[in-house]
Wavefront OBJ file of the C-alpha trace (Angstrom):
o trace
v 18.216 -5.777 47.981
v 14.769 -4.953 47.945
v 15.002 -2.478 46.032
v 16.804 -3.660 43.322
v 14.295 -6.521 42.760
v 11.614 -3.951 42.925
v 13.716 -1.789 40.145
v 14.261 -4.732 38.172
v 10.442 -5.982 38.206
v 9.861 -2.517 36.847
v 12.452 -2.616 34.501
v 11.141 -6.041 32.768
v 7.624 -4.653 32.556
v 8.572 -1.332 31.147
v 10.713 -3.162 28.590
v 7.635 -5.776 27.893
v 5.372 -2.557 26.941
v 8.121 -1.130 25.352
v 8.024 -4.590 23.003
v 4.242 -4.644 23.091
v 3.786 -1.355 21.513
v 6.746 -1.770 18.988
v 5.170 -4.680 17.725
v 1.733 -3.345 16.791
v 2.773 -0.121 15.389
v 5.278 -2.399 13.447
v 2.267 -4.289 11.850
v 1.204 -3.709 8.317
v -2.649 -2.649 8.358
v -4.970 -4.884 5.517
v -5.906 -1.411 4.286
v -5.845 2.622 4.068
v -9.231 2.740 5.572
v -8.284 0.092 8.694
v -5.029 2.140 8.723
v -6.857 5.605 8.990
v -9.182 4.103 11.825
v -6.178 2.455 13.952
v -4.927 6.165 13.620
v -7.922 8.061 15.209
v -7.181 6.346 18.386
v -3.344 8.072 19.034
v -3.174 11.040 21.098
v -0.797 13.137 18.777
v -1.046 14.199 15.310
v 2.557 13.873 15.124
v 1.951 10.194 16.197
v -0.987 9.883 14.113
v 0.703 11.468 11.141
v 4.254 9.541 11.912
v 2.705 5.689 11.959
v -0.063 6.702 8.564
v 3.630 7.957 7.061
v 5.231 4.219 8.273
v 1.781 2.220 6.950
v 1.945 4.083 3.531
v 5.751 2.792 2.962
v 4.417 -0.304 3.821
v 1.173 -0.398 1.262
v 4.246 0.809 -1.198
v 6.488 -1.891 -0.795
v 3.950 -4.765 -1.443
v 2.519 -3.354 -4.070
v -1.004 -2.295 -2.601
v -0.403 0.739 -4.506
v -4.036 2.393 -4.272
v -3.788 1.973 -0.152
v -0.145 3.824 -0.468
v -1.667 6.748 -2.182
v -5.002 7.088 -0.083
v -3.377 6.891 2.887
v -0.789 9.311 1.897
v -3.384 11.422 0.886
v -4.817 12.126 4.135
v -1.714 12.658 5.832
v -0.565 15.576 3.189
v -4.575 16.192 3.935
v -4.311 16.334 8.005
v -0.686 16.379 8.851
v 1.406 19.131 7.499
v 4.236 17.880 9.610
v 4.851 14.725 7.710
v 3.315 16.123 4.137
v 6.706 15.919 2.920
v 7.158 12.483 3.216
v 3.965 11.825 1.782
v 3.790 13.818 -1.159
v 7.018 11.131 -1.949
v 4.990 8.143 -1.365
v 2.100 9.525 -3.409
v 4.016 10.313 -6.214
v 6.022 6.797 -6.344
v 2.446 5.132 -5.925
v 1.143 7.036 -8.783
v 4.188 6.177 -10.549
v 3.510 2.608 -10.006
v 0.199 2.622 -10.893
v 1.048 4.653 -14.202
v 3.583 1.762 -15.160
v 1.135 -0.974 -14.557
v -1.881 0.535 -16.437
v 0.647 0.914 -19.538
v 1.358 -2.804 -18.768
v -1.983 -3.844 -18.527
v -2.808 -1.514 -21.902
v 0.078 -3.223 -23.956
v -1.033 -6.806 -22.522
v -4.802 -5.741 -24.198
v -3.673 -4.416 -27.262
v -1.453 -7.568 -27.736
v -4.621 -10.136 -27.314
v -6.564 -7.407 -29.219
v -4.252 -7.996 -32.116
v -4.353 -11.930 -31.362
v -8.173 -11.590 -31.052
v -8.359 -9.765 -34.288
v -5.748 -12.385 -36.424
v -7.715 -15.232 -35.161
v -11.164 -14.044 -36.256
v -9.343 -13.046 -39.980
v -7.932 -16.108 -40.127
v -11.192 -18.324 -38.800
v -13.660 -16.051 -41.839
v -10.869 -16.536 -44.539
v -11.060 -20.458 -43.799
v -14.812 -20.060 -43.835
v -15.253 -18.166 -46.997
v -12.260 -20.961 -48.681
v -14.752 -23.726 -47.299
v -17.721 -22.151 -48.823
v -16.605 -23.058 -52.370
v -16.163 -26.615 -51.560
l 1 2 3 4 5 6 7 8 9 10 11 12 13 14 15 16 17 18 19 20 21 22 23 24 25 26 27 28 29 30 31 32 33 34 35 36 37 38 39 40 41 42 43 44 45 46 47 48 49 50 51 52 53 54 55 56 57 58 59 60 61 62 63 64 65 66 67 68 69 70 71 72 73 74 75 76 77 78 79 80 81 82 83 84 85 86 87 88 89 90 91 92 93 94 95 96 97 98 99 100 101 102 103 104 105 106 107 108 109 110 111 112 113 114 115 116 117 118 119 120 121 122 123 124 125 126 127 128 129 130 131 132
């Protein structure tokens, strides 16, 4: 009997460390550099390179685009191992950041245009007042 509270004491504090852990490597870094940092302090680079792989999804899929590609950078950089999965992140960041630069470049041009109409339309009024 003894034993088997004894094995399942161990049991519940094995799985709490087990829950422990899962939840912080589960956590989304604020950024590439805090990501890099929290790295530094695993003891594998298969660990190291495995969670920078899992926080560069993660700067992917909301939208920090810039993180996603620096911190896939350093992993194709440091951690052959997981380079392919990298290089795939880096390339649909860049992607990303290709389609919203042409976004943000059409969204100029357009109030360029506006800009430009506006100021025709504001000297033709003033040169129509000038005869008056």
């Amino acid at each position: 009997m003894k034993a088997l509270v004894t094995s399942l004491i161990a049991l519940l504090v094995m799985s709490f460390v087990f829950v422990s852990c899962a939840q912080e490597s589960g956590k989304q870094m604020p950024s590439s550099t805090s990501a890099i940092e929290k790295s530094n302090s695993m003891k594998t680079p298969e660990e190291k390179g495995n969670f920078l792989v899992q926080q560069a999804q993660r700067f992917l899929d909301s939208k920090q685009y810039e993180d996603a590609q620096t911190t896939a950078q350093h992993v194709i950089t440091n951690f052959q191992a997981q380079a392919a999965e990298a290089k795939k992140i880096l390339k649909e960041a860049a992607q990303k950041l290709i389609a919203q630069a042409g976004k943000a470049t059409e969204k100029a041009r357009k109030n360029a245009a506006k800009a430009q109409k506006d100021a025709t339309k504001a000297i033709n009024e003033a040169i129509g007042n000038l005869g008056k």
